[in-house]
TORNUPA-313487 format. One record per residue: residue number from 0; x, y, z of N, C-alpha, C, O in turn; residue in one letter. Coordinates in steps of 0.001 Angstrom, whole numbers, plus 500000, padded with zeros to 6 digits. Example, Ala and Ser with C-alpha at 12.3 -4.5 7.8 and 13.67 -1.06 7.14 Angstrom:
2
[0,[513190,494310,507800],[512300,495500,507800],[513200,496700,507800],[514236,496681,508465],A]
[1,[512850,497750,507080],[513670,498940,507140],[512900,500030,507870],[513409,501138,508039],S]
END
This chain:
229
[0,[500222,524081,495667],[501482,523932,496375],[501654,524997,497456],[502451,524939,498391],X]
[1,[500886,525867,497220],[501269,527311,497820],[500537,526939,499408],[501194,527270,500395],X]
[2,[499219,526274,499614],[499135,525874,500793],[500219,524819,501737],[500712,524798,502865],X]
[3,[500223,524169,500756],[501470,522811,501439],[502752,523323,501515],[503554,522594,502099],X]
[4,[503346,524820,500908],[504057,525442,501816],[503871,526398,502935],[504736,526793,503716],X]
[5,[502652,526701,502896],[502588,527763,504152],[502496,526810,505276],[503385,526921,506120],X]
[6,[501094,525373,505569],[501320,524965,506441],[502955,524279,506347],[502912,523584,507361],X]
[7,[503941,524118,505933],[505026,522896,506113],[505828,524749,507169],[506144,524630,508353],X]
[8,[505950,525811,506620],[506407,526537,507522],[506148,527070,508499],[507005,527634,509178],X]
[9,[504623,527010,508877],[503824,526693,510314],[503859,525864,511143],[503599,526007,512338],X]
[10,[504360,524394,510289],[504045,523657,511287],[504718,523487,512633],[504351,522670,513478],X]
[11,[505980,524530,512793],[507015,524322,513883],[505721,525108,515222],[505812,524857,516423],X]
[12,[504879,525820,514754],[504275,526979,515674],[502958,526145,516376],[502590,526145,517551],X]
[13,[502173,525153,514723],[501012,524475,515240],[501387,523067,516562],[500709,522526,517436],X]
[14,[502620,522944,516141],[502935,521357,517365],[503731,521876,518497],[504279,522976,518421],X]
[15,[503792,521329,519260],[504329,521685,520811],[505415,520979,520743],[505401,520107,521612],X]
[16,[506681,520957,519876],[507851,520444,520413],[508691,520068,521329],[509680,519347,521194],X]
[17,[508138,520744,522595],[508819,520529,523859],[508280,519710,524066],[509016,518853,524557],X]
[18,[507049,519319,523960],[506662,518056,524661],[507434,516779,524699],[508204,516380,523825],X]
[19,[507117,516160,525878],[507613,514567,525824],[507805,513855,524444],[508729,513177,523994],X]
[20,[506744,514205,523995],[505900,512883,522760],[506946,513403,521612],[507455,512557,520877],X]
[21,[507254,514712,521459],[508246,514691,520487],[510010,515112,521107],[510908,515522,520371],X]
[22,[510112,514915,522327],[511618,514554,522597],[512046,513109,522813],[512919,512317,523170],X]
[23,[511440,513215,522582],[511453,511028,522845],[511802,510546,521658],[512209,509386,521583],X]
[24,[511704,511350,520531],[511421,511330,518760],[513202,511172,518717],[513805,510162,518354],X]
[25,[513778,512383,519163],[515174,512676,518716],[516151,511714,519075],[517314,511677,518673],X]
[26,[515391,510662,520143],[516292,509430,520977],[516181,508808,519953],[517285,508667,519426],X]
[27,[515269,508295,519322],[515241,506927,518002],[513617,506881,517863],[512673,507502,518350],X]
[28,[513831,505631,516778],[512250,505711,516669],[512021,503836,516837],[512965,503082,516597],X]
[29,[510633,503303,517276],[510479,502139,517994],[508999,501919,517560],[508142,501828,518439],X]
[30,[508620,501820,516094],[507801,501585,515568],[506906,500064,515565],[507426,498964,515383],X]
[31,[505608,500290,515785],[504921,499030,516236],[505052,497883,514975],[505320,496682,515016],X]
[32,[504799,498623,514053],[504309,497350,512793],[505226,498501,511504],[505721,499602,511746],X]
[33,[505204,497924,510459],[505709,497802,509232],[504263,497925,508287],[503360,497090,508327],X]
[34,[504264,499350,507302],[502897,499470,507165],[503455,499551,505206],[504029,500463,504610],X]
[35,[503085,498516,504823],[503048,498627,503586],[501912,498931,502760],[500893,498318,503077],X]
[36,[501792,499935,501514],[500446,500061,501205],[501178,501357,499998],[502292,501870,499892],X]
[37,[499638,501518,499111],[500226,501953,497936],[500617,503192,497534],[499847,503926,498153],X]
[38,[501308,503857,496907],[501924,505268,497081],[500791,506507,496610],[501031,507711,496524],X]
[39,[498915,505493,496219],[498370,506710,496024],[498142,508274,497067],[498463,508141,498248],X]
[40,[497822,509119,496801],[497794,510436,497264],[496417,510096,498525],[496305,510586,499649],X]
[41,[495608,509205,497901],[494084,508945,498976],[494251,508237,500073],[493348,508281,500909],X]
[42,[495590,507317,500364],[496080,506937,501314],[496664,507018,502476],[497832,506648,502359],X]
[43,[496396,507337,503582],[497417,508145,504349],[497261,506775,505577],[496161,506349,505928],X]
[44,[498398,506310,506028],[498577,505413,506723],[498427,506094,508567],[497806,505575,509495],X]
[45,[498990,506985,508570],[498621,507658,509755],[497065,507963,510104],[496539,507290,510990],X]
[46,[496343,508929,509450],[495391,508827,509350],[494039,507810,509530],[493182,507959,510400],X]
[47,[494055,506786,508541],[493879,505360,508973],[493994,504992,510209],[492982,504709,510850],X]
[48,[495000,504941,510659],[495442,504200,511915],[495033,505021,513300],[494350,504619,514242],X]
[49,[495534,506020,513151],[495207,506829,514082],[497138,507370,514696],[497365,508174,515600],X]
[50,[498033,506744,513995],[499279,506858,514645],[499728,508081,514945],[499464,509145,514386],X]
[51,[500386,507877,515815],[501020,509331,516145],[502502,509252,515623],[502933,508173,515215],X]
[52,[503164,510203,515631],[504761,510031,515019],[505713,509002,515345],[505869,508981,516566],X]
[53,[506641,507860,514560],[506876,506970,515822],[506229,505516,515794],[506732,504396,515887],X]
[54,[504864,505980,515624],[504139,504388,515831],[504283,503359,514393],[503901,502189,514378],X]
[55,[504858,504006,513325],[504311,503301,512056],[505741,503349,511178],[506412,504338,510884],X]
[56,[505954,502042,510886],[507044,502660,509366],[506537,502328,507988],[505786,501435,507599],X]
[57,[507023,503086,507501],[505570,503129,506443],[506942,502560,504735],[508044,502966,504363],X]
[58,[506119,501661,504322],[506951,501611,502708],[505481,501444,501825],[504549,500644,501909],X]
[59,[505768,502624,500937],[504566,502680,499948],[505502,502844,498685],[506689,503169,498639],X]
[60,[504551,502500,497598],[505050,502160,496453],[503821,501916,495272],[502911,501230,495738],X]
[61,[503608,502317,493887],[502723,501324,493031],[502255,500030,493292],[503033,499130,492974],X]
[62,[500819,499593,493960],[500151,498472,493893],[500852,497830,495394],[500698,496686,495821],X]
[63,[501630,498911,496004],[502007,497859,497606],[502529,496543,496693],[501721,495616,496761],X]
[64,[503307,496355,496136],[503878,495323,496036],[505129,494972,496548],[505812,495953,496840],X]
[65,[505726,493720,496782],[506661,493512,497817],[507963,492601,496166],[507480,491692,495490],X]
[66,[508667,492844,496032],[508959,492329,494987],[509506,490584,495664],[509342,490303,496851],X]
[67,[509939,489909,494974],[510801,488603,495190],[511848,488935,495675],[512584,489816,495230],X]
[68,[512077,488112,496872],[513612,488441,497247],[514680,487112,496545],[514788,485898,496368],X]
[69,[515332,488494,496331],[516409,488093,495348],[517926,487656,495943],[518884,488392,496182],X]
[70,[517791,486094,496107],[519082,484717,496521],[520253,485441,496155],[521158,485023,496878],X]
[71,[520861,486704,495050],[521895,486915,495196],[522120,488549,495539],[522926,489349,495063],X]
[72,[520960,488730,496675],[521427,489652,496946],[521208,491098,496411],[521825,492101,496770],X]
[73,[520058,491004,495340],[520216,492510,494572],[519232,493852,495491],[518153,493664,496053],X]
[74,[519878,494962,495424],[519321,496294,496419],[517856,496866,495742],[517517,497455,494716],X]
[75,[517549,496605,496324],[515971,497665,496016],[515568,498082,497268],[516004,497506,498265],X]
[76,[514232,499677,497415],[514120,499815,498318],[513435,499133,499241],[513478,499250,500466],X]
[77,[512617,498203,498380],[511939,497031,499177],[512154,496641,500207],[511789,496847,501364],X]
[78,[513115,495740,499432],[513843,494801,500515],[514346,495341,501548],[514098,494862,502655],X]
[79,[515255,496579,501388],[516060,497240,502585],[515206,497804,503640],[515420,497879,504850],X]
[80,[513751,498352,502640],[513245,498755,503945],[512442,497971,504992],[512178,498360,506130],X]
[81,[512034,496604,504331],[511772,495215,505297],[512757,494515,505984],[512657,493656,506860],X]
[82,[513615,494962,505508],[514721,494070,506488],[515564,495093,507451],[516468,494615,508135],X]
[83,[515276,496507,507512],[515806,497763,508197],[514754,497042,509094],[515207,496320,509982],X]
[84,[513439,497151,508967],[512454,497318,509850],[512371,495820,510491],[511822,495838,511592],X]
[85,[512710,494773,510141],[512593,493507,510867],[513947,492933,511630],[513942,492132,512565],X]
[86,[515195,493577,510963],[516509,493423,511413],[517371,494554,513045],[518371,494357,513734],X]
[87,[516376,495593,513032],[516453,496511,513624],[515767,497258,514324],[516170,497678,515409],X]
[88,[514398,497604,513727],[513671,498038,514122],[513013,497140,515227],[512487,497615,516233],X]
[89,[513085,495902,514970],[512245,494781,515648],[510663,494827,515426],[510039,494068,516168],X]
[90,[510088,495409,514742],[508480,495081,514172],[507937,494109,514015],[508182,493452,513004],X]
[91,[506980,493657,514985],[506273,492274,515272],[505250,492257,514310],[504651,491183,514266],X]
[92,[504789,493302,513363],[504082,493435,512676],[503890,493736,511487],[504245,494911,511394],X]
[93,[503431,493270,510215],[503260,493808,508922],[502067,494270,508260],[501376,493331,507861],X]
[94,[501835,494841,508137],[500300,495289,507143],[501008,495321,505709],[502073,495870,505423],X]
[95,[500393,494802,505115],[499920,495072,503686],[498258,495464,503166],[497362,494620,503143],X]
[96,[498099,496733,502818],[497150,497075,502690],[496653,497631,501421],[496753,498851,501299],X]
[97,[496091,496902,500372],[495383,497752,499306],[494303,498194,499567],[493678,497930,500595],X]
[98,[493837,499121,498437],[492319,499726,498707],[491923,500004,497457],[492559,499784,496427],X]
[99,[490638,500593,497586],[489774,500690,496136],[490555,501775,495183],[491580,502446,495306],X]
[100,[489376,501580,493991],[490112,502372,493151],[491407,502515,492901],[491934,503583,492588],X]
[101,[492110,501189,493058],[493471,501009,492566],[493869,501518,491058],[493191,500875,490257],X]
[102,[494680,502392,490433],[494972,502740,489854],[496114,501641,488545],[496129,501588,487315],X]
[103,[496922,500927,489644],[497579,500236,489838],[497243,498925,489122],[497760,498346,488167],X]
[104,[496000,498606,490062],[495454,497357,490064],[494342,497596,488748],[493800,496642,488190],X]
[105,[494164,498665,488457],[493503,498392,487596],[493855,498768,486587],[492966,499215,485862],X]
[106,[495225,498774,486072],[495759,499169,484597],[495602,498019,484728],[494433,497774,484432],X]
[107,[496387,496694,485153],[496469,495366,485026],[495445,494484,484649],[495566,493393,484090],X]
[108,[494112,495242,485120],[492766,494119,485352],[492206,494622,483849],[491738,493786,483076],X]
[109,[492284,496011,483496],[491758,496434,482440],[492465,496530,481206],[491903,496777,480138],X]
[110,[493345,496391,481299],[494620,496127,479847],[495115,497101,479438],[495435,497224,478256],X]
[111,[495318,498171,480495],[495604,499649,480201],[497045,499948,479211],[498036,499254,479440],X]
[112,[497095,500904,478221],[497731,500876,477538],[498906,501107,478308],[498579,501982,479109],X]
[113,[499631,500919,478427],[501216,501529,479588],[502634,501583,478714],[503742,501572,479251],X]
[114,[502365,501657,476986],[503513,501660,476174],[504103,502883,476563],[505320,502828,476738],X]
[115,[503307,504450,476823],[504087,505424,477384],[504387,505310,478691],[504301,506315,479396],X]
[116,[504732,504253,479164],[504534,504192,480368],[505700,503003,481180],[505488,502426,482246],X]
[117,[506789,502892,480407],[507478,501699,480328],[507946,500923,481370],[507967,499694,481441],X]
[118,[508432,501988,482412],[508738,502043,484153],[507671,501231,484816],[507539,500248,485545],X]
[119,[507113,501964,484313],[505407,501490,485391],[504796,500177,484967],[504247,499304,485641],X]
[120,[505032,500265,483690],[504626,498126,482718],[505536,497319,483535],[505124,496262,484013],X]
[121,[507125,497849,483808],[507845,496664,484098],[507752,496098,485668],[507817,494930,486054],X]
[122,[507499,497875,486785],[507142,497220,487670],[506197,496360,487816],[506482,495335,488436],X]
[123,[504988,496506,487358],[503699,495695,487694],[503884,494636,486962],[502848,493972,486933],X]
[124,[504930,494064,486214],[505203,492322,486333],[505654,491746,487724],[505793,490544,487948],X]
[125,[505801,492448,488354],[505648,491428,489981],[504913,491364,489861],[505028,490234,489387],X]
[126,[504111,491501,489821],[502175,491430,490595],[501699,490905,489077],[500553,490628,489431],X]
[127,[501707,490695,488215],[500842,490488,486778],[500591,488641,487025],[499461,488158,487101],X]
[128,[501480,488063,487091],[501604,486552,486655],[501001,486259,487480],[500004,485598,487190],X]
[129,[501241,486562,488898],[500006,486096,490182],[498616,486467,489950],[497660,485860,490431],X]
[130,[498556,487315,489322],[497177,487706,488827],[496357,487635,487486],[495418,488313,487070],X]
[131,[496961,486705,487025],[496075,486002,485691],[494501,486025,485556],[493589,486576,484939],X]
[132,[494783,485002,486602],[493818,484169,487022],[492423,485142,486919],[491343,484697,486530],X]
[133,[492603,486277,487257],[491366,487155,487543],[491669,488722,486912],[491186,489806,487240],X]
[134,[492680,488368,485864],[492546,489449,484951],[491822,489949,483743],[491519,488957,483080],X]
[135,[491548,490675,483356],[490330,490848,482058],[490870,492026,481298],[491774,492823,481550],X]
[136,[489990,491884,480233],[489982,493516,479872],[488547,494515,479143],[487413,494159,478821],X]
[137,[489010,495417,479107],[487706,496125,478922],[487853,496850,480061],[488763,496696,480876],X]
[138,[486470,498083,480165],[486115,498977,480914],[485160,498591,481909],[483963,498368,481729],X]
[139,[486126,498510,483493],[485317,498495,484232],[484226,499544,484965],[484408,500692,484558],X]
[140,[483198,499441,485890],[482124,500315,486178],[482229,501587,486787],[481344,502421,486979],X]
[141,[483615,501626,487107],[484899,503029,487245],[485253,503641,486229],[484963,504741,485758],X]
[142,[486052,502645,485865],[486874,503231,484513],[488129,503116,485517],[489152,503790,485397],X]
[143,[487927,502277,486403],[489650,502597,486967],[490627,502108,486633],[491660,502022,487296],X]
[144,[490396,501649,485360],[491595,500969,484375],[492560,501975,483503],[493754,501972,483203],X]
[145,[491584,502727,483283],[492168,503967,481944],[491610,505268,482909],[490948,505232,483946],X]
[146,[492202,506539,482071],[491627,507466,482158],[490947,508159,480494],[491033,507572,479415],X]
[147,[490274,509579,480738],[490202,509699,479552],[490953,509786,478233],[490471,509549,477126],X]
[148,[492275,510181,478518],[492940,509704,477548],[493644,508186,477554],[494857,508054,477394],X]
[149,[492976,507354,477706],[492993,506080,477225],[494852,505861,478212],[495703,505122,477718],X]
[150,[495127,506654,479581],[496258,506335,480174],[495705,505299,481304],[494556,504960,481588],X]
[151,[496884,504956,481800],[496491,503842,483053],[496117,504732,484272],[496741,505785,484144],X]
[152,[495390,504750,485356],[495519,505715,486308],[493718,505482,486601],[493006,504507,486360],X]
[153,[493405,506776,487192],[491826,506590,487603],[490894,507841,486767],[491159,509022,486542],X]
[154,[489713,507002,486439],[488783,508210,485364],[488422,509698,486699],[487801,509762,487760],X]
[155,[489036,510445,486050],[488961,511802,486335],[487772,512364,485348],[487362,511867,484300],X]
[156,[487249,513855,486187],[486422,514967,485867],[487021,516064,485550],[488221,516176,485801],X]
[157,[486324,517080,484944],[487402,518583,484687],[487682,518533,485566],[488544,517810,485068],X]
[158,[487956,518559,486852],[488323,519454,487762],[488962,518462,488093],[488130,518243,488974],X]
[159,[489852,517429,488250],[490847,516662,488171],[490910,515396,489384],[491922,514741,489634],X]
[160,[489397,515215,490144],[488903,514414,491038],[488603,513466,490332],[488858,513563,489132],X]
[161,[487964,512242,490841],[487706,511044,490493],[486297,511285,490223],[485686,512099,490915],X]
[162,[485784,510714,489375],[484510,510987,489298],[483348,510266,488889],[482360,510543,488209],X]
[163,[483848,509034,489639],[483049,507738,490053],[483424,507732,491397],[484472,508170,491871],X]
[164,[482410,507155,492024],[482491,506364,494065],[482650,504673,494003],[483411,503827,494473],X]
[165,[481284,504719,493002],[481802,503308,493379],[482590,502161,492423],[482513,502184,491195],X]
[166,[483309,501221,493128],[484240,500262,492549],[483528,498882,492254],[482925,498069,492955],X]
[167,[483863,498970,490886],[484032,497349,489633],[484132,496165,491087],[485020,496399,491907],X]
[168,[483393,495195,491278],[483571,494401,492094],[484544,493306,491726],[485022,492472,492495],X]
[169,[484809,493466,490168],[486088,492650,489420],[487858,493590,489906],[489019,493184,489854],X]
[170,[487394,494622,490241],[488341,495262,490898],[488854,495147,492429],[489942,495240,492997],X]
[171,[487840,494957,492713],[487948,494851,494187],[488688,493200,494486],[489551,492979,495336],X]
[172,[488168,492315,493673],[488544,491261,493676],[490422,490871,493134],[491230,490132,493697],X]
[173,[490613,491830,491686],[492550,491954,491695],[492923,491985,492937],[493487,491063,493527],X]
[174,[492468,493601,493624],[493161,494002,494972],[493128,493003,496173],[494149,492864,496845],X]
[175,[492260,492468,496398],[492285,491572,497356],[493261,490573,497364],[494189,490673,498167],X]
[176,[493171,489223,496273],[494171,488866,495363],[495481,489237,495618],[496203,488329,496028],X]
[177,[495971,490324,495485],[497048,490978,495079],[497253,491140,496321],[498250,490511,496673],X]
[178,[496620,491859,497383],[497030,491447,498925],[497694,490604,499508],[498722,490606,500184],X]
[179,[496453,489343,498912],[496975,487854,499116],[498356,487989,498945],[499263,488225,499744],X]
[180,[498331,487799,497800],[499498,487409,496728],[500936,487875,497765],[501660,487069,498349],X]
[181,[501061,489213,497778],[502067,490136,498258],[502508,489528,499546],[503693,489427,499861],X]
[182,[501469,489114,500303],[502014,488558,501941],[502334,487102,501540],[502985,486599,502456],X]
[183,[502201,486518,500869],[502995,485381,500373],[504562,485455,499760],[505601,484822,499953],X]
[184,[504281,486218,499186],[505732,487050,498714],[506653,487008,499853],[507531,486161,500016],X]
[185,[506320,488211,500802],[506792,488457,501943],[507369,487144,502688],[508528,486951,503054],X]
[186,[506294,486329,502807],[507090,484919,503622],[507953,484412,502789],[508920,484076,503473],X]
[187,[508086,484241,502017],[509548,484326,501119],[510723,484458,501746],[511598,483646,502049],X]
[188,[510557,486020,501943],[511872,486437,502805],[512707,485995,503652],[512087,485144,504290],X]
[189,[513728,486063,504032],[514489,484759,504726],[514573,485449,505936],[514766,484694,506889],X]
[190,[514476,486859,506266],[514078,487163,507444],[512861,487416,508149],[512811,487524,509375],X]
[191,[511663,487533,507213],[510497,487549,507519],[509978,486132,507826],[508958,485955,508492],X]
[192,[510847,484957,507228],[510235,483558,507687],[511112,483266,508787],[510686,482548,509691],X]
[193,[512347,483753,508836],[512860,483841,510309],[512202,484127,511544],[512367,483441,512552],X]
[194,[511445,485146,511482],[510940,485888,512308],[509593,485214,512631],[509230,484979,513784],X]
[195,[508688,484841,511231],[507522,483787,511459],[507457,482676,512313],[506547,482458,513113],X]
[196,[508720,481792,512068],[508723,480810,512808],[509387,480425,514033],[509590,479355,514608],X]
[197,[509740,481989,514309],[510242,482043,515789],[509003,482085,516544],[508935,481744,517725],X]
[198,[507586,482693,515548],[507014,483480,516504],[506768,484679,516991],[506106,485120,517930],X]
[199,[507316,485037,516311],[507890,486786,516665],[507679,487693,515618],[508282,488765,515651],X]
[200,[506782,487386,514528],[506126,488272,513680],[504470,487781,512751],[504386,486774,512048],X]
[201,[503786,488367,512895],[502657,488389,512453],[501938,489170,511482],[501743,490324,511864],X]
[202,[501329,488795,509949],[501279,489479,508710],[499528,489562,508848],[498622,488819,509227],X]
[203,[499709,491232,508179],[497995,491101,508172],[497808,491593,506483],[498812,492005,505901],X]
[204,[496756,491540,505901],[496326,491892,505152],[495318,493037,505129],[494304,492957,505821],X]
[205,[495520,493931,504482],[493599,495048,504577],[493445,495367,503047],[494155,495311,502042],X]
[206,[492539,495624,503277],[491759,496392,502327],[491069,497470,502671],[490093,497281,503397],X]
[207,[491374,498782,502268],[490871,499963,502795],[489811,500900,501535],[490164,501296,500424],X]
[208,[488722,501013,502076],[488002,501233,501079],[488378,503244,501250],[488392,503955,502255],X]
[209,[488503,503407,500523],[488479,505088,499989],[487402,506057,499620],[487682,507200,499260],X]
[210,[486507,505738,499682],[485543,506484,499658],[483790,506049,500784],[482596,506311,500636],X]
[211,[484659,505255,501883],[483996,504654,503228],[484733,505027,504203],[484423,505707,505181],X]
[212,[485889,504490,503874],[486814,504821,505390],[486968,503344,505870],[487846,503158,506712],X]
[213,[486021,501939,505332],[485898,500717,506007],[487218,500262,505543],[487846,500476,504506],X]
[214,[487466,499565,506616],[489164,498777,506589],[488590,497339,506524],[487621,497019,507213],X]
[215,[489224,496463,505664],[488402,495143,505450],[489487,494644,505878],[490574,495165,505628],X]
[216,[489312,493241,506795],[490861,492496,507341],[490785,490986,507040],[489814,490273,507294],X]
[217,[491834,490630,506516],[491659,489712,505906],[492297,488406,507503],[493202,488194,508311],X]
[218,[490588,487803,506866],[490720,486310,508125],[491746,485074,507774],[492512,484970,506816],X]
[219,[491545,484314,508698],[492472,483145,508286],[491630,482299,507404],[492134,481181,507303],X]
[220,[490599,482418,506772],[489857,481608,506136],[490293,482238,504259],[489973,481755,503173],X]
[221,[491141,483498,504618],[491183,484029,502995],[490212,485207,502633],[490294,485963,501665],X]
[222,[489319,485189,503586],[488047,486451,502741],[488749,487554,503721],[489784,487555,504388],X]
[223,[487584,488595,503469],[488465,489745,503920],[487334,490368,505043],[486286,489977,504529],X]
[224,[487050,490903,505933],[486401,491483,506828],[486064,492870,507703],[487008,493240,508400],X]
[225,[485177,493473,507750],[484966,494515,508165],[484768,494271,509440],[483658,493765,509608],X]
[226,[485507,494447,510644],[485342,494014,512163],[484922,495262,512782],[485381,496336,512395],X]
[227,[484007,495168,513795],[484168,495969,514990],[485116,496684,515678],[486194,496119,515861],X]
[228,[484942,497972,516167],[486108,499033,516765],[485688,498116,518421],[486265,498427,519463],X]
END
């Protein structure tokens, strides 16, 4: 922690505040796309992208899931923050993006115990029933179902890193899935299908691998793709 406070009280000295790029900040902000994706620590949506402050609004959460929108109205941050960003913001754009070594995705795929865990069981019934179909259990070639104490999360080493690279291809397959799944969700929305069938908004899917850096984009055919810069 002791680093992530020294730089957070540097950082006024390392950036050039006067500049344009951040007085332009204090007028409002006029963000390109709507970047949904999952609240792990290996994720950084800026990064990824390349954004600068401004360019991205970001809603992360367990498994990037988008819940059901709910006909009478009930508040979650979900919803408010898709409909802040499509009602206001004007964002022609959505990403939904999972990536490997889902933590998330793979309590679900692996049958992870989550009784201490009661919060976290109930969210991931959004996402469970859509994902039957290609759920299992047992230990996948990660372990990114359990950890060593038999919790949901990702198999860790002493030293508290992950300590597998590569990902269960039965894993990779939930997340994708669950991508799917989520931007279907999304058109749901009565302002996101507003916005669809004006024309005036466009949903992508990724898959971001975490220990590559490859961003997989999902085509109109359903599979997912590694494209050219």
């Amino acid at each position: 922690m002791k680093a992530l406070l020294d730089r957070a009280r540097s950082f006024k000295r390392r950036v050039d505040f006067e500049s344009d790029e951040y007085r332009k900040l204090a007028v409002g902000q006029f963000p390109e796309a709507l970047f949904i994706t999952c609240s792990d620590s290996r994720v950084i949506p800026a990064l990824i992208t390349g954004a600068r402050p401004g360019e991205i609004f970001e809603l992360r959460n367990a498994g990037n899931i988008v819940p059901p929108h709910d006909a009478y109205g009930a508040a979650s941050g979900e919803a408010a923050t898709i409909e802040y960003a499509l009602e206001v913001l004007g964002v022609q754009d959505i990403v939904v993006c999972g990536h490997s070594h889902c933590g998330a995705m793979g309590a679900l795929k692996y049958g992870a115990d989550l009784s201490g865990l009661p919060r976290v069981d109930a969210w991931l019934d959004y996402a469970r029933p859509a994902l039957e179909p290609v759920l299992g259990h047992g230990t996948g070639a990660d372990g990114a179902g359990e950890n060593r104490t038999g919790k949901a999360g990702s198999s860790r080493d002493g030293s508290g890193r992950d300590s597998a690279s590569s990902e269960d291809p039965a894993l990779r397959e939930v997340v994708q899935l669950n991508i799917r799944n989520q931007l279907a969700v999304l058109r749901d929305y009565p302002v996101a299908r507003q916005q669809l069938d004006a024309g005036r908004l466009r949903l992508h899917g990724w898959y971001y691998e975490i220990d590559t850096g490859k961003v997989h984009e999902l085509d109109a055919d359903g599979g997912f793709q590694v494209h050219g810069s």
